[in-house]
gemmi code that builds the backbone of each chain (N, CA, C; Angstrom):
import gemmi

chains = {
    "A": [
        ("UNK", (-8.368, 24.289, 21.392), (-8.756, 23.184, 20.512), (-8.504, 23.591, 19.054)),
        ("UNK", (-7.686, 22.718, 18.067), (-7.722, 23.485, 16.968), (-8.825, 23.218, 16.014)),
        ("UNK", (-8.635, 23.702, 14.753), (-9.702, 24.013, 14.149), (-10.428, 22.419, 13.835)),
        ("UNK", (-9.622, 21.418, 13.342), (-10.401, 20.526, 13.204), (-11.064, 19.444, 14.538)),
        ("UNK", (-10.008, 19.640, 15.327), (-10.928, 19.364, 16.513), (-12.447, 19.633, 16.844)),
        ("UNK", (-12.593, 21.439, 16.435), (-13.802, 21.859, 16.507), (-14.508, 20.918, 15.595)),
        ("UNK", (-14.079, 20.863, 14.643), (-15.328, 20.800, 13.706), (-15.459, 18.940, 13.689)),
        ("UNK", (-14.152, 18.125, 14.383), (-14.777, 17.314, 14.975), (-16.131, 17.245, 15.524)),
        ("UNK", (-16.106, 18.012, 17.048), (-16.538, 18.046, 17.604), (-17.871, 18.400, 17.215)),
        ("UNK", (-18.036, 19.347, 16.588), (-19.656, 20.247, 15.701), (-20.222, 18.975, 15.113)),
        ("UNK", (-19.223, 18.052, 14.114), (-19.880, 16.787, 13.437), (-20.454, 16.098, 14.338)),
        ("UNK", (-20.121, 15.940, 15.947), (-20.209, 14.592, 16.985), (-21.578, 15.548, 17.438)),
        ("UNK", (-21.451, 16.450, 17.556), (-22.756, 16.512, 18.114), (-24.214, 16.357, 17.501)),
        ("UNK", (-25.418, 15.518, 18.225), (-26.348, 15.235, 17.938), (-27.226, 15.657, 16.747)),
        ("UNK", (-27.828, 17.286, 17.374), (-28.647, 18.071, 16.623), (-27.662, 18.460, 14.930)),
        ("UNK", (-26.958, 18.822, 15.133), (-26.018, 18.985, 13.667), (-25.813, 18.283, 13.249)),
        ("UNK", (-25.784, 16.808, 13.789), (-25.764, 15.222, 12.729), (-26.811, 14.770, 12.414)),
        ("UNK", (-28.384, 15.348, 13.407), (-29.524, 15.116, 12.974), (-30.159, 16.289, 11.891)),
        ("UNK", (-29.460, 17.230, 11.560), (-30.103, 17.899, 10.612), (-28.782, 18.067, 9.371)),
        ("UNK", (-28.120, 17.636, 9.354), (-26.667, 17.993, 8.390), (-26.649, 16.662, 7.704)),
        ("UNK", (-26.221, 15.757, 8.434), (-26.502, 14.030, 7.798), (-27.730, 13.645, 6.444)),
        ("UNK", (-29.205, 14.289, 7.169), (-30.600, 13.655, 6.120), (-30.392, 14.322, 4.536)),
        ("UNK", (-29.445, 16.093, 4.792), (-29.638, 16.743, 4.108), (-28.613, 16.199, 3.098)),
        ("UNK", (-27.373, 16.104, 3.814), (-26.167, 15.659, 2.892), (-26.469, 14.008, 1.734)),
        ("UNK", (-27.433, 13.061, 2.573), (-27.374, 11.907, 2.006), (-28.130, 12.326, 0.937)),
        ("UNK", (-29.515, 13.284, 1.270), (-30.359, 13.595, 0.411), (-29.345, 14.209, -1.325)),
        ("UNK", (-28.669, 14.994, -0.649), (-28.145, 16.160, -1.972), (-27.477, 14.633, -2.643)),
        ("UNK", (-26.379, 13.739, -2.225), (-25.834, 13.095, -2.609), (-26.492, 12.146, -3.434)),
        ("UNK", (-27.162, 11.471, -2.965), (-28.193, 10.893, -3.666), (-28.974, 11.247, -4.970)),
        ("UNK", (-29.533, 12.474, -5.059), (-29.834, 12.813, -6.186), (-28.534, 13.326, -7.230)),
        ("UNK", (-27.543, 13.916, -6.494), (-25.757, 13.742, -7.491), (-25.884, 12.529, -8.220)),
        ("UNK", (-25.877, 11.314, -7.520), (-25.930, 10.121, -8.148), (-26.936, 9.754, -8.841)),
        ("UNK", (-28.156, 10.579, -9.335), (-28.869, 9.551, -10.250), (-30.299, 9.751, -9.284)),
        ("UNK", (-30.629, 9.846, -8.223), (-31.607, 9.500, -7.606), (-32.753, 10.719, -7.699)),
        ("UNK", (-33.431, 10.859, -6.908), (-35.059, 11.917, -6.945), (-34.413, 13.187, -6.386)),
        ("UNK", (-34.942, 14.034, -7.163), (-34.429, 15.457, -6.884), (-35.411, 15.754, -5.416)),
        ("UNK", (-34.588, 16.349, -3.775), (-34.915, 16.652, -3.024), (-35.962, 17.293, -3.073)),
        ("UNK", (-37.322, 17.281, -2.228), (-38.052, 18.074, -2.425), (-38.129, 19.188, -1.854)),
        ("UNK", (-37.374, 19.742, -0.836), (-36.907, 20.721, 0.276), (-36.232, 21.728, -0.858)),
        ("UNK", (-35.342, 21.019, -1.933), (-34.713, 22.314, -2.671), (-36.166, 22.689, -3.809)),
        ("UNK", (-36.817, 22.620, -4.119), (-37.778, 22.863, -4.546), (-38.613, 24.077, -4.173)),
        ("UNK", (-38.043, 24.613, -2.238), (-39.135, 25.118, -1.588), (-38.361, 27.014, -2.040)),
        ("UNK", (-39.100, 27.501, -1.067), (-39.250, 29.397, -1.703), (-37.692, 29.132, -1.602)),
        ("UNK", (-36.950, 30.464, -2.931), (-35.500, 30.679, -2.066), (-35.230, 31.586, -0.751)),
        ("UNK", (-34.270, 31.702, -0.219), (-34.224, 31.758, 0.703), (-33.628, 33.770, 0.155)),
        ("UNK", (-34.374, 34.370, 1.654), (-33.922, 35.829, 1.480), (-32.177, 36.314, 1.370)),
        ("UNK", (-32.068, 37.227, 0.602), (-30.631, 37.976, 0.755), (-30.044, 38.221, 1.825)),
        ("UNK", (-29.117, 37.708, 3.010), (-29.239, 37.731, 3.823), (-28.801, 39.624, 4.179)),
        ("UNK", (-29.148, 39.947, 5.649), (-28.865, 41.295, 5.805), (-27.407, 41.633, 6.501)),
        ("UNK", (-26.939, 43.034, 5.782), (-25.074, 42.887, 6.277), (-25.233, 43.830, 7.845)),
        ("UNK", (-24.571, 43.335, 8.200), (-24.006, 43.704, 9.732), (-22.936, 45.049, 9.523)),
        ("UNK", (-21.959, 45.039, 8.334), (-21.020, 45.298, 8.508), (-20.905, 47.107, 8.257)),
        ("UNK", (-22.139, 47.771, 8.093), (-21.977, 48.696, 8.125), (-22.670, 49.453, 9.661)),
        ("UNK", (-23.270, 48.582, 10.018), (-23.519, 48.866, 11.695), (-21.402, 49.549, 12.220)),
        ("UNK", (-20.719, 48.297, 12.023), (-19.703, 47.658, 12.878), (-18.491, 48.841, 12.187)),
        ("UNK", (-18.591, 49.608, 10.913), (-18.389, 50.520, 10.439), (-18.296, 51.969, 11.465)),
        ("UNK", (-20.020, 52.160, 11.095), (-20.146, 53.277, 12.036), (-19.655, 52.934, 13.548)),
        ("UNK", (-19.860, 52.533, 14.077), (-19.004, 51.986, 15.513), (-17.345, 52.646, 15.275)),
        ("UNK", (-16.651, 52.210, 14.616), (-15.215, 52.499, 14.329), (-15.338, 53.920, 13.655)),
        ("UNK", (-15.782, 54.466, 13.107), (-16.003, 55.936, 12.737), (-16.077, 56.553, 14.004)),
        ("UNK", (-17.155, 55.849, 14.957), (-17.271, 56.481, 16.574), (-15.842, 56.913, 17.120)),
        ("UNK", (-15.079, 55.205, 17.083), (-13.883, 55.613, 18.134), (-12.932, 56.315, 17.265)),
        ("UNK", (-12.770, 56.065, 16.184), (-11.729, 57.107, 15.232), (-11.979, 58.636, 15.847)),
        ("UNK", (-12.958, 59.375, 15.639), (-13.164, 60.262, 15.897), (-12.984, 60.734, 17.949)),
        ("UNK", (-12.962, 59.594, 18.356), (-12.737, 59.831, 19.854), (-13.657, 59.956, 20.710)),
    ],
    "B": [
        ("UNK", (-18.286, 39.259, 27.157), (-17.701, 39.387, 25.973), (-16.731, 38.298, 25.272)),
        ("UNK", (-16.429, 37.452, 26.244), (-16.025, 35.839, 25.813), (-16.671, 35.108, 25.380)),
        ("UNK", (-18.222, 35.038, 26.174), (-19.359, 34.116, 25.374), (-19.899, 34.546, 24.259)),
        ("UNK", (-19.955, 35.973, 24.171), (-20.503, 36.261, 22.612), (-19.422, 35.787, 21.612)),
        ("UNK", (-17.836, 36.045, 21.816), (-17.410, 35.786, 20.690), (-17.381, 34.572, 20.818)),
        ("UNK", (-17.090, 33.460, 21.275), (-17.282, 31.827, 21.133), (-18.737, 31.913, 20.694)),
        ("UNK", (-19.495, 32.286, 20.791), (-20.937, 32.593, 20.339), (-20.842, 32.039, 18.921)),
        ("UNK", (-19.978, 34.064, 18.994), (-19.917, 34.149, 17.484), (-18.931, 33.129, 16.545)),
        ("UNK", (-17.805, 32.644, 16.740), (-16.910, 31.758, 15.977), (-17.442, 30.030, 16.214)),
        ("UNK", (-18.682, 29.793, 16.878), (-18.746, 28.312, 16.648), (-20.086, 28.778, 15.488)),
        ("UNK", (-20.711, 30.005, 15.543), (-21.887, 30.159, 14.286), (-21.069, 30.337, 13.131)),
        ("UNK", (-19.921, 30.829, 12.807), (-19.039, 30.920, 11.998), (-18.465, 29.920, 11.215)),
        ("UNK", (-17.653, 29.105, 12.829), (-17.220, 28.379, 12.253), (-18.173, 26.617, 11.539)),
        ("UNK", (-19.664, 26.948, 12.006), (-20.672, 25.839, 11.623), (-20.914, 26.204, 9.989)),
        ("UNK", (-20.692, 27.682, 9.907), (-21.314, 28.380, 8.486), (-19.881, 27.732, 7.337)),
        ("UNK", (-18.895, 28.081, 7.846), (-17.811, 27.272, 7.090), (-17.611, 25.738, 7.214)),
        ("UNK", (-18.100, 24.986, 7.956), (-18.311, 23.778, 7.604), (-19.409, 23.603, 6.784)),
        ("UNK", (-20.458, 24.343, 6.962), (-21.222, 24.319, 5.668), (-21.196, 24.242, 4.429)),
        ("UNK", (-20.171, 25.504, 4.572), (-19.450, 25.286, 3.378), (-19.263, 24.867, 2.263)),
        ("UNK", (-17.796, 24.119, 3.329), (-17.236, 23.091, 3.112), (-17.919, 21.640, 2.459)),
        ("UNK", (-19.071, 21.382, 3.383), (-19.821, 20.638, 2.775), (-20.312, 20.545, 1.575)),
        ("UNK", (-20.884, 21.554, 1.057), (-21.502, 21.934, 0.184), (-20.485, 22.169, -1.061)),
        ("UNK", (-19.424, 22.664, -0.926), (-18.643, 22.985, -2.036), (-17.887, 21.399, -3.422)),
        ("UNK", (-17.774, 20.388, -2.320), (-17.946, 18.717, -3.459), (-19.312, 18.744, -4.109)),
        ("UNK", (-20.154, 18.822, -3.098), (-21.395, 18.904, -3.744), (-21.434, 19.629, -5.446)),
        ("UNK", (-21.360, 21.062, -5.430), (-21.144, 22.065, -5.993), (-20.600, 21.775, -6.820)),
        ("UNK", (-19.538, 21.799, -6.702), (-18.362, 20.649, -7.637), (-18.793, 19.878, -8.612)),
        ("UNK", (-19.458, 18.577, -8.402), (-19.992, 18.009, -8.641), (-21.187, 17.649, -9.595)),
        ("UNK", (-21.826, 19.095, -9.206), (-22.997, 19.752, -9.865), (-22.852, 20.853, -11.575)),
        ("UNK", (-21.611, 21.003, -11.293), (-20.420, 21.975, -12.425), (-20.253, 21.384, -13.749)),
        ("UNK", (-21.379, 20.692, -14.350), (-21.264, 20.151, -15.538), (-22.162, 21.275, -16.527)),
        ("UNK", (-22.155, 20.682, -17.635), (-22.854, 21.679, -18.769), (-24.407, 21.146, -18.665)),
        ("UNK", (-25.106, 22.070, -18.437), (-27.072, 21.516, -18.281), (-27.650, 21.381, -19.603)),
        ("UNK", (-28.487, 20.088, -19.151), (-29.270, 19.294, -20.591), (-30.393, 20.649, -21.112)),
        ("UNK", (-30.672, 21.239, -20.381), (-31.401, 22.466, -20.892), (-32.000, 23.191, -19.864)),
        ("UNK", (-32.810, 24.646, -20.021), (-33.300, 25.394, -19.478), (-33.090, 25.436, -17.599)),
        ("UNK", (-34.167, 24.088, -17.280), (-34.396, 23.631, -16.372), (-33.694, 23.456, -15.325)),
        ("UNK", (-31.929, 22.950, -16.516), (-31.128, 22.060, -15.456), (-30.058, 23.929, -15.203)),
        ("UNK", (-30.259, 24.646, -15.879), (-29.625, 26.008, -16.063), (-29.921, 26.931, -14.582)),
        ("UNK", (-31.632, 26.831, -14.708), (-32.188, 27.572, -13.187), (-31.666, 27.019, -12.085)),
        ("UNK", (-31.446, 25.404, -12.106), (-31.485, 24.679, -11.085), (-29.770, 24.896, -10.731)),
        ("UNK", (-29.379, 24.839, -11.397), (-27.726, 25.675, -11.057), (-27.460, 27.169, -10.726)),
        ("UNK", (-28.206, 27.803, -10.880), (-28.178, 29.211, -10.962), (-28.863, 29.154, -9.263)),
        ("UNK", (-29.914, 28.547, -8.974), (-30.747, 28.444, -7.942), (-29.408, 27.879, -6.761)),
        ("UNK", (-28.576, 26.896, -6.778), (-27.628, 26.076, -6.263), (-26.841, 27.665, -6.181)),
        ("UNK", (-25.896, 28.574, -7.245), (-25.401, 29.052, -7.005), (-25.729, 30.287, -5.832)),
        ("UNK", (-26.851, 30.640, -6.709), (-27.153, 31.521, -5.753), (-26.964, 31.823, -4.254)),
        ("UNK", (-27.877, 30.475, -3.801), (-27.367, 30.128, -2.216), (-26.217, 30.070, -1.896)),
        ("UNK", (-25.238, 29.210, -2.534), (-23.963, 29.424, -2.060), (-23.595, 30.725, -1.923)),
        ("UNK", (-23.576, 31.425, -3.080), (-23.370, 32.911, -2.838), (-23.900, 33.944, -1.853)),
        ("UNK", (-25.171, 33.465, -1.104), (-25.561, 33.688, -0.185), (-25.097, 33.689, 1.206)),
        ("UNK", (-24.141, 32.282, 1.458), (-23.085, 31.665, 2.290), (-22.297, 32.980, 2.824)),
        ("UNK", (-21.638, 33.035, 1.414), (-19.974, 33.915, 1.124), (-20.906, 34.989, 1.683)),
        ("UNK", (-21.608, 35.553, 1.274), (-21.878, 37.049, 1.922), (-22.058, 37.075, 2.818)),
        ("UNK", (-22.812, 36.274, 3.382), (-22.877, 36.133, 5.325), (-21.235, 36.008, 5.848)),
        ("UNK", (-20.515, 35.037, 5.114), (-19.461, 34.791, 5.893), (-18.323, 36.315, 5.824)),
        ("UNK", (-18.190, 36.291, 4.339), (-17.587, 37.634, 4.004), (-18.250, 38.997, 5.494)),
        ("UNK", (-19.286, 39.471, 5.468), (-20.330, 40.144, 6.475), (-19.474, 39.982, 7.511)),
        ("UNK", (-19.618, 38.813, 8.032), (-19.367, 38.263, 9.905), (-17.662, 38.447, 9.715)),
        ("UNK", (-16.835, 37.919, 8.477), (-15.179, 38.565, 8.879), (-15.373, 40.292, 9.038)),
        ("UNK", (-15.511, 40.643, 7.970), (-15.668, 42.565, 7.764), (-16.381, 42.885, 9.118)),
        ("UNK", (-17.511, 42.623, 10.355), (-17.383, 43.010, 11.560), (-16.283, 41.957, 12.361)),
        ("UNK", (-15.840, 41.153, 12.262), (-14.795, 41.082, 13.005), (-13.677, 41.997, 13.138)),
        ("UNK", (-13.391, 42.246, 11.693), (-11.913, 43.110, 11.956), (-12.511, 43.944, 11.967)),
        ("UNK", (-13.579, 44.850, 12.087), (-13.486, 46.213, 12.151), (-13.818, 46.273, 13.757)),
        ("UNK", (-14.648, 45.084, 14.261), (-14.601, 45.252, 15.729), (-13.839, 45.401, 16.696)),
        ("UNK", (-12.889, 44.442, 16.131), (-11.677, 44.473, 16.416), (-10.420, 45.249, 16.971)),
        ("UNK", (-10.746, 46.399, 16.202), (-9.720, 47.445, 15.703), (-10.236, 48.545, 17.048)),
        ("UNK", (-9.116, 48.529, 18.354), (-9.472, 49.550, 18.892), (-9.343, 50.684, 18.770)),
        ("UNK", (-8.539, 50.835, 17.789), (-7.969, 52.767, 17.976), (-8.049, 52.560, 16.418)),
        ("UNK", (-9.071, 52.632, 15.334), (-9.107, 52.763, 13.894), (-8.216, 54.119, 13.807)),
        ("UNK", (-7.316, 53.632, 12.559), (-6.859, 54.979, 11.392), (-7.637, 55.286, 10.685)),
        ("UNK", (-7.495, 56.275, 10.130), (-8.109, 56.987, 8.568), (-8.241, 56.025, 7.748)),
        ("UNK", (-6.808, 55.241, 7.545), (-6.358, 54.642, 6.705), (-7.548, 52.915, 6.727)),
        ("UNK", (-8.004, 52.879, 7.927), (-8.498, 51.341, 8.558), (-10.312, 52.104, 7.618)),
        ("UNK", (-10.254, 53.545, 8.221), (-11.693, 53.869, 8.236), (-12.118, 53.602, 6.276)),
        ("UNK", (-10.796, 54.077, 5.649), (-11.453, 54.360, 4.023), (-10.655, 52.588, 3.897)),
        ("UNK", (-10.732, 51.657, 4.770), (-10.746, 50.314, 4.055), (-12.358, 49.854, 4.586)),
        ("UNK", (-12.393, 50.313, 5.673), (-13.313, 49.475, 5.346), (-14.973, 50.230, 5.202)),
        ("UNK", (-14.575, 51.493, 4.304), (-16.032, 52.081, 3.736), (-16.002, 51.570, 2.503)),
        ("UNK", (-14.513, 50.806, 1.826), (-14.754, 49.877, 0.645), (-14.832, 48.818, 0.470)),
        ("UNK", (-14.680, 48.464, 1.978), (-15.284, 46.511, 1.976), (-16.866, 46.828, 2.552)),
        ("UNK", (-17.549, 47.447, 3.343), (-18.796, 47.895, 3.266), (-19.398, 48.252, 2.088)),
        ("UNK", (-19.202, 48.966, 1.050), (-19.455, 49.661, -0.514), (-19.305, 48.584, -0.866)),
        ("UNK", (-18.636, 47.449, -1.156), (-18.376, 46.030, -1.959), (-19.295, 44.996, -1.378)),
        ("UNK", (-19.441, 44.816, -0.439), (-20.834, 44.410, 0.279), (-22.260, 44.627, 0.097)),
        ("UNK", (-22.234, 45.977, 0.062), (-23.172, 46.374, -0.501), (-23.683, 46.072, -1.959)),
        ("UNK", (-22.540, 46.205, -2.439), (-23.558, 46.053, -4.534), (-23.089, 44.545, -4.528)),
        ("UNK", (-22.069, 43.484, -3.688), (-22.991, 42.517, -3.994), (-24.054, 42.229, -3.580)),
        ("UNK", (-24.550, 42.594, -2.195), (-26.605, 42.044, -1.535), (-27.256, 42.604, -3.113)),
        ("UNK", (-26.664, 44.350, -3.285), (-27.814, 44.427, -4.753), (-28.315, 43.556, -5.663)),
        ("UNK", (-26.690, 43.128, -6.464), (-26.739, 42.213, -7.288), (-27.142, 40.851, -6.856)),
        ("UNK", (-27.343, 40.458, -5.768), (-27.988, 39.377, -4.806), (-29.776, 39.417, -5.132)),
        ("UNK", (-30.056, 40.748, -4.830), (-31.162, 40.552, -4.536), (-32.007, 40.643, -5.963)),
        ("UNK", (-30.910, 41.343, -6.976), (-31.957, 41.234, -8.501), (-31.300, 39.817, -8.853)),
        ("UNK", (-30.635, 39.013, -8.745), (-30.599, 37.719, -9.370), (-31.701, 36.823, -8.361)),
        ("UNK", (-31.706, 37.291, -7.151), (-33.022, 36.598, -6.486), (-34.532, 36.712, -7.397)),
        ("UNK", (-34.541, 38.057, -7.292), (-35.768, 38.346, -8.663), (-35.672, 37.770, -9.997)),
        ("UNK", (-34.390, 37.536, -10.318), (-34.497, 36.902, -11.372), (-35.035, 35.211, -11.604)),
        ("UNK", (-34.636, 35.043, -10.120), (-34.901, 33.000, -10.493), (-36.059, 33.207, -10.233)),
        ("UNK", (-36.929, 34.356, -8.997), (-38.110, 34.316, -9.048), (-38.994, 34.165, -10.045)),
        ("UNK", (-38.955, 35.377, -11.018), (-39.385, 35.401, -12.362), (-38.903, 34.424, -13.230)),
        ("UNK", (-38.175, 33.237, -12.909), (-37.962, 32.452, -13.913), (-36.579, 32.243, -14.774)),
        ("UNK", (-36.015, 33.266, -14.372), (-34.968, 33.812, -15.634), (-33.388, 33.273, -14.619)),
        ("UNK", (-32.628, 32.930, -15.456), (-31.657, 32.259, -14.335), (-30.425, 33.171, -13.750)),
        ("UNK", (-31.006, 34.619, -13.416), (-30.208, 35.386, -12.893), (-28.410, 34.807, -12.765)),
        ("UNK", (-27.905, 34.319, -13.776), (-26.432, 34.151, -13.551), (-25.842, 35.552, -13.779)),
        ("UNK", (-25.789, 36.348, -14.821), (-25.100, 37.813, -14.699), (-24.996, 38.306, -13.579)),
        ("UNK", (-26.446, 38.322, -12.526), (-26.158, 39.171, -11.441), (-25.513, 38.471, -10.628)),
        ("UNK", (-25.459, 36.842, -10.439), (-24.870, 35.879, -9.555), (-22.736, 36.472, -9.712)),
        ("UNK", (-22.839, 36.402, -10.920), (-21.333, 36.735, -11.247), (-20.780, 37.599, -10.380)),
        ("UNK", (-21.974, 39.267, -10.425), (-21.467, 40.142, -10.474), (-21.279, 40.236, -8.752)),
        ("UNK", (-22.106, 39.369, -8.359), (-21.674, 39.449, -6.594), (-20.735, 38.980, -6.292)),
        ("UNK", (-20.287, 37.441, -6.941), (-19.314, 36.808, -6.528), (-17.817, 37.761, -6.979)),
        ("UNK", (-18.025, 38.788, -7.551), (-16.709, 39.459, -8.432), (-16.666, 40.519, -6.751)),
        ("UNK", (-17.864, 40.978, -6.502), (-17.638, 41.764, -5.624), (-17.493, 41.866, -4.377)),
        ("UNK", (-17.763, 39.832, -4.183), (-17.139, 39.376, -2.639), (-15.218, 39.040, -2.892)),
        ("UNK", (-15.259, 38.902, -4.332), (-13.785, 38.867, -4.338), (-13.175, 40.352, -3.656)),
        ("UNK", (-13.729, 41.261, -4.510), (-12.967, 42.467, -4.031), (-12.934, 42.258, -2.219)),
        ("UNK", (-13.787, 42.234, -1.895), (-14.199, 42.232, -0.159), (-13.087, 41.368, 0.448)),
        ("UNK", (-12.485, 40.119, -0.320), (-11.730, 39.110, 0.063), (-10.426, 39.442, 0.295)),
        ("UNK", (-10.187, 40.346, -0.832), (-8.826, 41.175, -1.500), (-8.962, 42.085, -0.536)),
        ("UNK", (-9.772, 43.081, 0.190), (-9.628, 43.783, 0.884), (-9.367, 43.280, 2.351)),
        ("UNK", (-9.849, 42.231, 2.573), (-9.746, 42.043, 4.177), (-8.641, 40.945, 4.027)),
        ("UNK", (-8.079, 41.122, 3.254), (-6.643, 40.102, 3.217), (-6.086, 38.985, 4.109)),
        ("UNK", (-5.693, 38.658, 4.881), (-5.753, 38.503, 5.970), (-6.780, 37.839, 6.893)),
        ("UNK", (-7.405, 38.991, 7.181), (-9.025, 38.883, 8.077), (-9.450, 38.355, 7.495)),
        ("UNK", (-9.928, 38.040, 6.302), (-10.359, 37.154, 5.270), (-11.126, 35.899, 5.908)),
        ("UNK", (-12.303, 35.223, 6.204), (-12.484, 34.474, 6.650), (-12.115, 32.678, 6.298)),
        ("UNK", (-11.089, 31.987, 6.671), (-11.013, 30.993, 5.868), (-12.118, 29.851, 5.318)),
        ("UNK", (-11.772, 30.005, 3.995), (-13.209, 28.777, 3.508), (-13.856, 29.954, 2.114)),
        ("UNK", (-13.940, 31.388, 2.544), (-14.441, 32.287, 1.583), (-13.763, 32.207, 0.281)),
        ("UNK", (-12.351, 32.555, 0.302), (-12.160, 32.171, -1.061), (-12.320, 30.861, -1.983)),
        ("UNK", (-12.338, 29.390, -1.144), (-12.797, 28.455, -1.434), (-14.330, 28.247, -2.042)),
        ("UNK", (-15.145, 28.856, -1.517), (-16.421, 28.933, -1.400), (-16.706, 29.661, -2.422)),
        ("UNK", (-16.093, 31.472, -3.158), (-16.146, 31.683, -4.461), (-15.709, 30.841, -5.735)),
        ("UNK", (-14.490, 30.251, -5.425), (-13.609, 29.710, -6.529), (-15.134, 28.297, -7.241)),
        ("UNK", (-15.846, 27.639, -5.777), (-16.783, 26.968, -6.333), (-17.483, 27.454, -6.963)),
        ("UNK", (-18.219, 29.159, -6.510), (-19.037, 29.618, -7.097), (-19.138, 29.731, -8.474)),
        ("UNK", (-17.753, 30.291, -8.883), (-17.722, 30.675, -10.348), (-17.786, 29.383, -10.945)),
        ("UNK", (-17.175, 28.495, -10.617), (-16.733, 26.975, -11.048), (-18.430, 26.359, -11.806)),
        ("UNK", (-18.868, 26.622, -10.669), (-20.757, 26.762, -11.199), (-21.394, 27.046, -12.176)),
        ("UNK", (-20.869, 29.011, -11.821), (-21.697, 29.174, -13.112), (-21.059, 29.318, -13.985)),
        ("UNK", (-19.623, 28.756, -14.240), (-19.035, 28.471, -15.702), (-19.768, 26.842, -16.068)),
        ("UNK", (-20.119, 26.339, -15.630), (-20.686, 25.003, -15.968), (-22.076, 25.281, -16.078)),
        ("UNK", (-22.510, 26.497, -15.512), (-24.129, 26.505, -15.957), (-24.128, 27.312, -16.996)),
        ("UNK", (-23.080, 28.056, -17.687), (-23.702, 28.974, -18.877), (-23.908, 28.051, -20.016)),
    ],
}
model = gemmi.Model(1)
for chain_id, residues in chains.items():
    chain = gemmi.Chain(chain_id)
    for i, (resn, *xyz) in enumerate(residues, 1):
        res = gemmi.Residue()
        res.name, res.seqid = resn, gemmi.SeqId(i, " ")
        for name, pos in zip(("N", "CA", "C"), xyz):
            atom = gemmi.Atom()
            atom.name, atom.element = name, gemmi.Element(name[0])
            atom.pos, atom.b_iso = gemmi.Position(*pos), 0.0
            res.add_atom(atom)
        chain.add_residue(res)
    model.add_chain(chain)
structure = gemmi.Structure()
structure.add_model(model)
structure.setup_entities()
């Protein structure tokens, strides 16, 4: 399936149109003039944590043999 | 090991439609602020986005290194500098987080991550996840409209 197919598909489904849709009209809406969301208001959100030095040491593993 | 990676590339590929989404938005948002207020509230916008890129940047950098069955030397000192570039941006992540906390609109440190997911971008060339460089180019786009 290519890529936009997928993301067809990600848009068609339910739960991701029921939580992606309220948020998008919301942001848009206040773009235009309207009430600033009250959800962006809430704590920010944490730094997320990197994976990529796990996935590092892993490849140091097989380098070494 | 098929279902994890379809796992992993429809969480991926949902995080880059995210994006995507978000980046008109962003766009959009890239004007000069009436004051203080409208300064945090861009800095706050950037931030998260920049938050995005590092997850996404993160999830390419273990792809290709997972990837890689028989690593070189040459694979190993790339990617202890896309790991090292990863790293001081979460830093600079996490003191511009402190900064909106405290009030202050952490854009310097916002910069200095997005400079250092570039490097990460530049390094995984290629592997590069598509949407990441899109997703910085908004970033800065931001906080040149929020300074």
């Amino acid at each position: 399936m290519s890529a936009l197919g997928t993301a067809l598909r990600i848009l068609r489904d339910p739960v991701v149109r029921g939580i992606v849709v309220p948020l998008a009209e919301a942001v848009v809406a206040w773009v235009r003039g309207g009430e600033r969301p009250v959800w962006l208001d809430g704590a920010l959100r944490e730094v997320p944590e990197l994976h990529a030095p796990v996935a590092l040491a892993e490849a140091k593993r097989r380098e070494r043999g | 090991v098929t279902a994890a990676l379809r796992r992993f590339l429809a969480g991926l590929r949902l995080r880059l439609l995210l994006t995507i989404l978000v980046v008109p938005v962003m766009a959009g948002c890239a004007r000069p602020p009436r004051d203080a207020e409208d300064a945090l509230d861009a800095a706050q916008a950037v931030y998260s986005l920049s938050c995005v890129a590092l997850e996404v940047a993160d999830a390419g950098a273990v792809a290709w290194l997972s990837g890689i069955e028989q690593p070189t030397q040459e694979d190993i000192a790339r990617g202890e500098q896309v790991a090292g570039a990863l790293a001081l941006a979460r830093d600079a992540l996490i003191r511009a987080r402190a900064a909106l906390v405290a009030g202050r609109d952490g854009l310097d440190e916002v910069r200095g991550a997005v400079a250092s997911l570039r490097i990460v971008a530049a390094l995984l060339g290629a592997q590069a996840p598509p949407g990441l460089g899109t997703a910085l180019d908004a970033a800065e786009r931001a906080i040149g409209g929020a300074q």
